[in-house]
Each structure stands twice: as structure tokens, then as C-alpha cells.
N, C-alpha and C positions, 0 to 999 in steps of 0.2 A: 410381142409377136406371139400368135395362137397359130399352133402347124394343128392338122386334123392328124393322127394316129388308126391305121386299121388296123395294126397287130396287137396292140392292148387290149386283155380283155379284162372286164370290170363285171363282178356278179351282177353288184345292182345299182342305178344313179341314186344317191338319195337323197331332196332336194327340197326346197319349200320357194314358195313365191316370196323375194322378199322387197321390191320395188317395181313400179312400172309408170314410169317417165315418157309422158307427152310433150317432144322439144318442138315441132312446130306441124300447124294443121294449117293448111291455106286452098280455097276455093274458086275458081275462077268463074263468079257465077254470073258472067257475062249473055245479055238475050240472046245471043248466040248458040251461046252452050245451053240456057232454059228452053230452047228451040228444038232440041234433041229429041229421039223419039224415048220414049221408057228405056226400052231394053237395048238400047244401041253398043253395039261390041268395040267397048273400049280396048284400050291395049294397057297391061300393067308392067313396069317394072319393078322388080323389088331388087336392092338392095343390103348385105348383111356382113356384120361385123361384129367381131366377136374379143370381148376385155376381161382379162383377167385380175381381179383380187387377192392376192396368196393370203394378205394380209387379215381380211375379213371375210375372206373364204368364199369369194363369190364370182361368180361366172355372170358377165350381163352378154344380151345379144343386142346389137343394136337393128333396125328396120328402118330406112328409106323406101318408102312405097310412090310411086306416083303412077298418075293415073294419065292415058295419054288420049285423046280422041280419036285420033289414028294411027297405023303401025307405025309412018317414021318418025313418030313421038316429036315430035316440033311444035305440038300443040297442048301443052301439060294444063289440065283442069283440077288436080289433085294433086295435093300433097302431106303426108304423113310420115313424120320421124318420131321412133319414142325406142325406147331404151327398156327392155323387160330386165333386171336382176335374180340372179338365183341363190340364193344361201344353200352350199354345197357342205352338204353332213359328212361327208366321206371325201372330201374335197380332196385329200395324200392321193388316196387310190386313182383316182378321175383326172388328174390335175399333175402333169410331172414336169418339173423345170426342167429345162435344156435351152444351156447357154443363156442369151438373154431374152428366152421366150418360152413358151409353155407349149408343150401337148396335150390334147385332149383326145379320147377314143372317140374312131366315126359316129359309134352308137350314140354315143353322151350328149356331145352336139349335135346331132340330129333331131336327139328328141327334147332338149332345150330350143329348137331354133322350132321345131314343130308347134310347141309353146304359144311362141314368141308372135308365129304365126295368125293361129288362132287367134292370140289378145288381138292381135293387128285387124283383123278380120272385125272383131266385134266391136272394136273403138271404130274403125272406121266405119262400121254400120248406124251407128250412133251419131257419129260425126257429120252424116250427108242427110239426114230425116230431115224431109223437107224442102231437099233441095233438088235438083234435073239428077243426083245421082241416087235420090233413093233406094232405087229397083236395083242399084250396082251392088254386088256380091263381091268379094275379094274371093276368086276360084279356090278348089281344092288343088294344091300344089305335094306332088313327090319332093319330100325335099331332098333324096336325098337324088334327085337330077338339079340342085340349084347349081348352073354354073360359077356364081360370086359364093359359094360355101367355104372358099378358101381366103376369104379375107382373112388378112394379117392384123389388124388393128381397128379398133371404135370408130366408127362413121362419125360419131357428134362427143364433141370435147365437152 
């Protein structure tokens, strides 16, 4: 279990990329959906979760992205789960057990999940060339308004 922490403060995260795991990409590229106009304003959910390492000293985040055609999401045309890892240099300071779970400072997570983002962002761009979602952008997100920031455990096993 990963609780977020705002009273911890940590000079600085110091960290390196050390995996980034694509668990499943799926498209519904039904004439339907190839029927869309370019820029049509899909709806995104994203979902995140967050695993900790003590062991190998690594924080991963995990991303559930999909992609809906309409707000009440009933109609999912995208799908993107991956796993970015972090090899955490200062991992004691960043990283404090409590009971059978970990803290982590707001900051720390925030700018690991900002990351995490990102990659999502540009695999997914990668991911649709070619197809009715080309023109689709994954938005600029505050993260630190993500409602789900407070997952407890890894979305993909």
C-alpha cells in the first residue's frame, strides 16, 4: 500500500528511468469509429497506481488510459496500460515504511506520475499513426487534480 504524504519534505527526488512496460494496447478500429471526423472530442479516462520496491529501490507507476467516444464512456475505442519504473537514488529519504505500506511525499509522486504521463502521451501517439485517432493528443493534465492519485496498489500484476 502507497499512502501520498504532504508533510515530508525531500530536498531533491533523484531518480533515472529504469523500465517502461507496455501491458496491453487494443483499438477498436471499427468503420464506425474510421467514420469520425479528425478532431472529434473524445473523452479520456486515466487511471493510476502506484508499487513500491524497497528491495530494488524502485517506485513504478502504473497508467490505464482509455479512450471513450463519448462522455458516458460506454463506448471505449482505446486502450493503454504500461508500467513506467523508477530506480530511486535516494529511495530512504523518498520512500518511508509505515506498517504494511509505504509513503511517499506529494511532490515525489507527482513528478514521477507527471513522467509517467508524458511516456503515455508519446507511446500513445505512436500507437494510433494511421489510424481515425491520429490527430488524438492525450491533453495536458494537472496532475496534481488527478482524482485516482490516491490509488493504493498496481493496476496490472
Amino acid at each position: 500500500m502507497v499512502q501520498k504524504n504532504s508533510t515530508k519534505k525531500i530536498n531533491k527526488l533523484t531518480f533515472a528511468l529504469n523500465k517502461i512496460q507496455v501491458f496491453n494496447f487494443s483499438l477498436d478500429n471499427s468503420p464506425e469509429h474510421q467514420a469520425l471526423p479528425p478532431h472529434h472530442p473524445y473523452t479520456f479516462e486515466i487511471n493510476s497506481g502506484v508499487l513500491v520496491d524497497h528491495v530494488q529501490k524502485l517506485i513504478g507507476v502504473d497508467f490505464i488510459l482509455k479512450i471513450f467516444k463519448t462522455k458516458n464512456k460506454k463506448d471505449k475505442v482505446c486502450e493503454l496500460s504500461l508500467r513506467v519504473s523508477f530506480s530511486i537514488q535516494n529511495f530512504d529519504e523518498v520512500v518511508i515504511k509505515k506498517g504494511k505500506g509505504y509513503q511517499i511525499p506529494d511532490p515525489a509522486i507527482q513528478h514521477l506520475i507527471a513522467v509517467t504521463l508524458s511516456t503515455s502521451r508519446g507511446i500513445l501517439f505512436e500507437k494510433v499513426q494511421g489510424s481515425f485517432l491520429a490527430n488524438t493528443i492525450l491533453p495536458i493534465i494537472d496532475v496534481t487534480k488527478l482524482k485516482n492519485m490516491k490509488t493504493t496498489k498496481p493496476l496490472i500484476k
